[in-house]
C-alpha positions as CSV (number, residue, x, y, z in Angstrom):
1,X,18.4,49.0,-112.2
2,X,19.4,45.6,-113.6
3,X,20.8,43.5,-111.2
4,X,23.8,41.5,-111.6
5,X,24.0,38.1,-112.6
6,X,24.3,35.7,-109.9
7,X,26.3,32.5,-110.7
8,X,25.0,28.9,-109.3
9,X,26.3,28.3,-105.8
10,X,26.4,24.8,-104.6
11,X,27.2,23.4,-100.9
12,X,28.9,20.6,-102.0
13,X,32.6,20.3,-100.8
14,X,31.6,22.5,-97.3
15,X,31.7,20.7,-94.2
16,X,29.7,22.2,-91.5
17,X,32.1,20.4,-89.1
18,X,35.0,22.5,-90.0
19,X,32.9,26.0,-88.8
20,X,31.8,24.4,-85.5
21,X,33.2,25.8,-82.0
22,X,34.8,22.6,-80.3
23,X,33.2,21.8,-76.8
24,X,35.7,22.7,-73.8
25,X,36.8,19.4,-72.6
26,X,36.3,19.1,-68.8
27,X,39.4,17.7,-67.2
28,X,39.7,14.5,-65.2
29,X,40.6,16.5,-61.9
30,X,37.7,18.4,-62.3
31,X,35.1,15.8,-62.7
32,X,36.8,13.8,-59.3
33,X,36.8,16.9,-57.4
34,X,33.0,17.5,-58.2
35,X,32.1,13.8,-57.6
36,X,33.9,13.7,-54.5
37,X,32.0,17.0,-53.3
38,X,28.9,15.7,-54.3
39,X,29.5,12.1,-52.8
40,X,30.7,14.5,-49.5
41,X,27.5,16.2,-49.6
42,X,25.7,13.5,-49.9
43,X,27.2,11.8,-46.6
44,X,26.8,15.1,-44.9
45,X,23.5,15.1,-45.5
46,X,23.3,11.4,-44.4
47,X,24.8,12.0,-41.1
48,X,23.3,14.7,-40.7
49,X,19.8,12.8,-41.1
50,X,21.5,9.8,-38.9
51,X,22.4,12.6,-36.3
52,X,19.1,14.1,-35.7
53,X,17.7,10.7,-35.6
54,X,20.0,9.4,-33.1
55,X,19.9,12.7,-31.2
56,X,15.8,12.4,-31.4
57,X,16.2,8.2,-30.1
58,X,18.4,9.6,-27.4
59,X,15.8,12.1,-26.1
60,X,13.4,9.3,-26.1
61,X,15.7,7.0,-24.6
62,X,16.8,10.0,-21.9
63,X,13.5,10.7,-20.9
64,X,12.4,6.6,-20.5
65,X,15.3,6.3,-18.7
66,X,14.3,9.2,-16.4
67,X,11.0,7.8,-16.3
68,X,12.3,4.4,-15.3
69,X,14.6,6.3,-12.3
70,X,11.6,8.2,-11.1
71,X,9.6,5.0,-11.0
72,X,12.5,2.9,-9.0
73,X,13.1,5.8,-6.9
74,X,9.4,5.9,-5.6
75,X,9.3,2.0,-5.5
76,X,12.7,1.9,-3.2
77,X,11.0,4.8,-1.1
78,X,8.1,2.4,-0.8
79,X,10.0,-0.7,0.1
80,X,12.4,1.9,2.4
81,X,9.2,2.6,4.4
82,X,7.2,-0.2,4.7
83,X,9.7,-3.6,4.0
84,X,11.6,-4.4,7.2
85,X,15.0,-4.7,5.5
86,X,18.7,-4.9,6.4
87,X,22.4,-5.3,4.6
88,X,25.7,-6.1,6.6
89,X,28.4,-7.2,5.6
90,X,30.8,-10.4,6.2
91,X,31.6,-9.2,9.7
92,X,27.5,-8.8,10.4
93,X,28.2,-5.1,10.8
94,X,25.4,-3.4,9.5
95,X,25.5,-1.6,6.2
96,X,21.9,-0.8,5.6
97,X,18.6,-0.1,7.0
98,X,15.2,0.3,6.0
99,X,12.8,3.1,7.7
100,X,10.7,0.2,8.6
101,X,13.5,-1.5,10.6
102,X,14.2,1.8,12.3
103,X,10.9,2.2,13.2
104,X,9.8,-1.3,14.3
105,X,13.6,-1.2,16.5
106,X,12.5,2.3,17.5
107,X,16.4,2.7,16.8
108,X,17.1,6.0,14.7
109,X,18.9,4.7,11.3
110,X,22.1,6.3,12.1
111,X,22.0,4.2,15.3
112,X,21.8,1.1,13.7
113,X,24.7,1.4,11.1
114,X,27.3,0.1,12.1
115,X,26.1,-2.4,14.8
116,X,25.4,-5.6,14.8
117,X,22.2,-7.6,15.0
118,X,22.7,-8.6,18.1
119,X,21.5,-5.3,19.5
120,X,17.9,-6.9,18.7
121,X,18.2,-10.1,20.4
122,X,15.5,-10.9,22.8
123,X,16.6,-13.0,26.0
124,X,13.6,-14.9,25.4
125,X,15.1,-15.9,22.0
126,X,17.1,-19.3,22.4
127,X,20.5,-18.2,21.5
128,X,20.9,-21.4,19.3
129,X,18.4,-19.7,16.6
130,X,20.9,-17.0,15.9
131,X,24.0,-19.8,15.9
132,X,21.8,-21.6,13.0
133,X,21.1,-18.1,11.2
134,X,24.6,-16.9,11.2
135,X,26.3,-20.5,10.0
136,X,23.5,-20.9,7.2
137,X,24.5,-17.3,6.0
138,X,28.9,-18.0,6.0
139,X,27.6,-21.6,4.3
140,X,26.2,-19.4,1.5
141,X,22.8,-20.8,2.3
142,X,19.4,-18.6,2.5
143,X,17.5,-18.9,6.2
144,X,14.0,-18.7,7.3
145,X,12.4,-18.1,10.8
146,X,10.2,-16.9,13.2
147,X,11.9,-15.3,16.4
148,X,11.0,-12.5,18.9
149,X,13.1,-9.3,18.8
150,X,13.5,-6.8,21.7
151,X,13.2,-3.0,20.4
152,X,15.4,0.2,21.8
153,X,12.9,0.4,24.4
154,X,12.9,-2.9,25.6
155,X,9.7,-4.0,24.1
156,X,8.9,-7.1,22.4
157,X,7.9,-7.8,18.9
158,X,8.2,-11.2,16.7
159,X,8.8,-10.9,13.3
160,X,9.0,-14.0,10.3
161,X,12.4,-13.8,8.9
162,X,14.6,-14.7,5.4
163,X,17.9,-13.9,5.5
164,X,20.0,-15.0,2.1
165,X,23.6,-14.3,1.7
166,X,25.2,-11.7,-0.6
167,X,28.1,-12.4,-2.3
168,X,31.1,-9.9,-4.6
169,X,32.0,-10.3,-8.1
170,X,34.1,-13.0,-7.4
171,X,31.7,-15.2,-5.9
172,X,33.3,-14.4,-2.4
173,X,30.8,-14.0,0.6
174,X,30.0,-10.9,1.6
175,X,27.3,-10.3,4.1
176,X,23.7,-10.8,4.0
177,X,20.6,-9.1,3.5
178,X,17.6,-10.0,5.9
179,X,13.9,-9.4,5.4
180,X,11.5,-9.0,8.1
181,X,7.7,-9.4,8.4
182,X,6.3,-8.5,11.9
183,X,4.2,-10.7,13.2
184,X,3.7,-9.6,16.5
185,X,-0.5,-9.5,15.6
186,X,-0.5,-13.2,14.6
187,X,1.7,-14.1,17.4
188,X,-0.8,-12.6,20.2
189,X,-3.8,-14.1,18.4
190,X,-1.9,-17.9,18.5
191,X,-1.6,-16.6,22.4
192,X,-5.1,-16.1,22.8
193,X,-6.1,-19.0,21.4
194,X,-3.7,-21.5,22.7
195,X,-3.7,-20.0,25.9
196,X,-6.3,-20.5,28.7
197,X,-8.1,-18.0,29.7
198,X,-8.2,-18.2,32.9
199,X,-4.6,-19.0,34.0
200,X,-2.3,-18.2,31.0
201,X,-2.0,-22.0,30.7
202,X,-1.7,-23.9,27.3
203,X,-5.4,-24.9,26.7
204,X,-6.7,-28.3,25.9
205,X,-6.4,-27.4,22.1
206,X,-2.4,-26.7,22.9
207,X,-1.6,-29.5,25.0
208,X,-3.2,-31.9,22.6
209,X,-0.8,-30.7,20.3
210,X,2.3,-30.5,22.3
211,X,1.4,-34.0,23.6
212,X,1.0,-35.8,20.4
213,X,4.7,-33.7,19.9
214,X,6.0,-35.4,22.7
215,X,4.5,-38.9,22.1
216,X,6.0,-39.2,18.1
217,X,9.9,-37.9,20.0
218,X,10.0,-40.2,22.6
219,X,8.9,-43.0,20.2
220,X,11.6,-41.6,17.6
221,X,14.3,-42.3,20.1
222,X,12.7,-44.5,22.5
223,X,13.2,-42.2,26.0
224,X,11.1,-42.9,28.6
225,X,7.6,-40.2,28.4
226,X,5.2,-39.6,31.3
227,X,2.1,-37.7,32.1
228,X,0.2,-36.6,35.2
229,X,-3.3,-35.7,35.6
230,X,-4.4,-33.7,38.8
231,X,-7.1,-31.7,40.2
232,X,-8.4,-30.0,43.6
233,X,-10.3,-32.5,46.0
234,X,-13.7,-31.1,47.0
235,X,-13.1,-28.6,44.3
236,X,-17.0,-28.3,44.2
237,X,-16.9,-27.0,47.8
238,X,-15.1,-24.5,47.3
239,X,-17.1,-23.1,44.6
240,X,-20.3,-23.9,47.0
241,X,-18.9,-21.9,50.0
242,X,-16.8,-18.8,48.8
243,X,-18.2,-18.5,45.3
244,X,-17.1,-19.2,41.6
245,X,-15.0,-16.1,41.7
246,X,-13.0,-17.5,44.3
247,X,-12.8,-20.9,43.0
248,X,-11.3,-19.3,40.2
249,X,-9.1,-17.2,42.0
250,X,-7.9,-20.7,43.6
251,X,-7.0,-22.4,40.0
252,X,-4.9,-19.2,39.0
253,X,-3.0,-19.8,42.6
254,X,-3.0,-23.5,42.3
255,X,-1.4,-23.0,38.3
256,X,1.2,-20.7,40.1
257,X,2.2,-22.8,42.4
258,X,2.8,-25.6,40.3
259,X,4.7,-24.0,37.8
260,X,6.9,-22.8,40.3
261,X,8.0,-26.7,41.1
262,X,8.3,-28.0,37.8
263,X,11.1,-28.6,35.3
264,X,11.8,-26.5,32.1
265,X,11.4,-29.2,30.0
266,X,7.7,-30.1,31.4
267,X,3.9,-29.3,30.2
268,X,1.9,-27.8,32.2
269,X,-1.7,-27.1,30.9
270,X,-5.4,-26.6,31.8
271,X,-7.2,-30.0,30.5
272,X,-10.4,-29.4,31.5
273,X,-12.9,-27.7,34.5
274,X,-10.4,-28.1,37.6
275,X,-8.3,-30.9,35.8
276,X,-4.9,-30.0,35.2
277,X,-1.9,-32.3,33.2
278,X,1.8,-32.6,32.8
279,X,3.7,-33.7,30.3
280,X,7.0,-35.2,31.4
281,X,9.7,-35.9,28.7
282,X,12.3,-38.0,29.6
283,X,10.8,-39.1,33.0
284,X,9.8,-42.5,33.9
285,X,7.0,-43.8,35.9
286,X,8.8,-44.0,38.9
287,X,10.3,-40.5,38.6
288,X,7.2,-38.8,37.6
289,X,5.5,-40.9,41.0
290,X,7.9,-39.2,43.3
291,X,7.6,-35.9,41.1
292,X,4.0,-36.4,41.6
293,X,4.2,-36.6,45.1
294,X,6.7,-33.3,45.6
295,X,3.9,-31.4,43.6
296,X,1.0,-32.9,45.9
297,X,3.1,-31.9,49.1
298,X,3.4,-28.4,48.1
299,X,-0.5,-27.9,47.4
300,X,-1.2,-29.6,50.7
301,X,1.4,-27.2,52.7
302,X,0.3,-24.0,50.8
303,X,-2.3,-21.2,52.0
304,X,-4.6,-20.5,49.8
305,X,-6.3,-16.8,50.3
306,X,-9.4,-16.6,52.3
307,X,-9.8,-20.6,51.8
308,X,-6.5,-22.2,54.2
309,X,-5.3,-25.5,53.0
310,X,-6.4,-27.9,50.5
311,X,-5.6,-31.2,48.9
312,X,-5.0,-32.5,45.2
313,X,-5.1,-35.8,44.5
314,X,-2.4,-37.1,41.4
315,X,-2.6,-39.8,38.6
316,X,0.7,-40.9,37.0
317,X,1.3,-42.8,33.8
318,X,4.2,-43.6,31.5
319,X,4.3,-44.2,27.3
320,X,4.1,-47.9,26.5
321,X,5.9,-49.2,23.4
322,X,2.5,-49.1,21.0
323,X,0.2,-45.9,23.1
324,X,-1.8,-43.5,21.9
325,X,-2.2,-40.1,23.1
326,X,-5.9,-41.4,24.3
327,X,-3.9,-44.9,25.6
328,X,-2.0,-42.7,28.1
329,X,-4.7,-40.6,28.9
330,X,-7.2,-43.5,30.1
331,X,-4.7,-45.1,32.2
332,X,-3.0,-41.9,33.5
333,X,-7.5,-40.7,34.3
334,X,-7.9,-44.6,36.0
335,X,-4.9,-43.4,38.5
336,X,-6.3,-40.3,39.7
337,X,-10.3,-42.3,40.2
338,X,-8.1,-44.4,42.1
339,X,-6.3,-42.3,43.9
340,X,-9.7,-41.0,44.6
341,X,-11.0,-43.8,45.7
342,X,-8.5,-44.6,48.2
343,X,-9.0,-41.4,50.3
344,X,-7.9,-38.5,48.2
345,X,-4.6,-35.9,49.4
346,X,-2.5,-39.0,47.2
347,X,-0.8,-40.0,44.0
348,X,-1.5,-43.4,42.6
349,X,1.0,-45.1,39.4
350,X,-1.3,-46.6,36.4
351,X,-2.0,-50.2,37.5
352,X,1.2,-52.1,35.7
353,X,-0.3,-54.9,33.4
């Protein structure tokens, strides 16, 4: 079958254009809305990032923190059991107390709240010390010591003390706190060693000391200063006749006796062997003499045990303007010789120049 004829056919004059399907404009509400629930969702995320960041920092941070406590905690049980330490407040009552302080005061802690240091003071203690202590601490000024405390059951113990004051927000004061170190150890060694053996006496070691002491005040204020050697006569005698235990026994009594007769303020010490001095502040040569001669009267009228009466024989000197510890001692040792010399049971004055 013969098809039909098809005529040309030509595009031109068709625009595509005109057939196309128009794209669906997206309105302007539409594209904020989705930008603002994207920009949302994007800061959600964020925080949320930011949050399990900061909730991860603040685990880390909890736990340090509790690590930091449980390390403080076992450091204050520490110092609680082993740092002598109390708090009172600006009427001295006492706040605070360490385990330490309730056991070196054998005081149970809730005894010592609410008292006042005072319940420690040792009548040994010269009650100035604790006048110094207290004004220092209203002055806002820190204190340092040595003193010797009396416990709950009236024992003794010494302890090195720093008391610094406390003070509120506003700068007001407000008590104190007060450190202790007991030294009760160190204090019985210094005993031991500056304390004869024999007698209980200052030793030569001690008296050296306390005389230079003496010396360097009275120069200071220019008071008059003496010193008195003195010993048994025929010492040797009785160590011949009854023994050496007995001569001992003798120097013990003969230390007894004598500090029994002197004044607070003298120094009584073991200088060496049977020799014996004192150290006389404020006292002049004449004064120390008649001292001197009270002293020898009592040895002469007492009863020694098992040996009866004996004698001591007494050399007095007094500080010069320009002496020497050894000055003093020469001339006060030239008395006794003479005193000696001249028929013992006596007290002879340094020879005046």
């Amino acid at each position: 079958t013969q098809q039909p004829e098809i005529a040309d056919a030509t595009l031109t004059g068709i625009d595509y254009r005109d057939h196309l399907i128009p794209p669906r404009k997206i309105p302007d509400w539409a594209r904020w809305v989705t930008g603002v629930a994207a920009g949302l969702a994007l800061l959600s995320l964020g925080l949320l990032l930011i949050a399990r960041n900061l909730r991860r920092r603040v685990a880390e941070r909890t736990s340090e923190l509790r690590d930091a406590r449980d390390v403080l905690q076992r450091q204050l049980d520490i110092i609680d059991r082993h740092v002598i330490m109390s708090r009172a407040d600006a009427n001295g009552i006492i706040t605070y107390a360490s385990d330490a302080f309730a056991k070196i005061s054998k005081y149970p802690k809730e005894e010592l709240i609410g008292q006042t240091h005072a319940l420690f003071s040792h009548p040994d203690t010269p009650r100035e010390i604790y006048r110094e202590l207290r004004n220092a601490s209203l002055a806002g000024k820190s204190w340092s010591g040595e003193f010797m405390s009396q416990a709950k059951d009236g024992s003794a113990y010494w302890v090195d003390i720093t008391v610094e004051p406390d003070f509120d927000s506003d700068g007001n004061y407000a008590g104190f706190t007060s450190l202790r170190y007991d030294i009760s150890d160190k204090k019985h060694i210094e005993v031991l060693s500056e304390t004869d053996r024999l007698k209980g006496l200052p030793n030569r070691l001690k008296l050296d000391e306390t005389f230079e002491h003496e010396i360097a005040r009275a120069k200071r204020y220019g008071h008059p200063l003496s010193v008195i050697i003195f010993d048994i006569d025929h010492f040797k005698q009785v160590n011949d006749s009854h023994g050496h235990q007995k001569g001992d026994e003798v120097l013990v009594g003969l230390s007894w006796l004598i500090q029994a007769h002197i004044r607070s303020a003298d120094i009584l010490g073991r200088w060496g062997g049977e020799e014996f001095m004192i150290v006389c502040p404020e006292t002049n040569l004449e004064g120390a003499g008649v001292f001197a001669e009270h002293l020898r009267d009592a040895v002469a009228t007492h009863d020694f045990a098992e040996i009866g009466h004996l004698a001591a024989s007494f050399g007095v000197t007094e500080m010069r303007p320009d002496d020497s510890e050894d000055d003093m001692i020469h001339r006060a040792d030239a008395a006794l010789y003479r005193a000696k010399q001249d028929g013992r049971n006596r007290v002879a004055l340094e020879a005046v120049a």
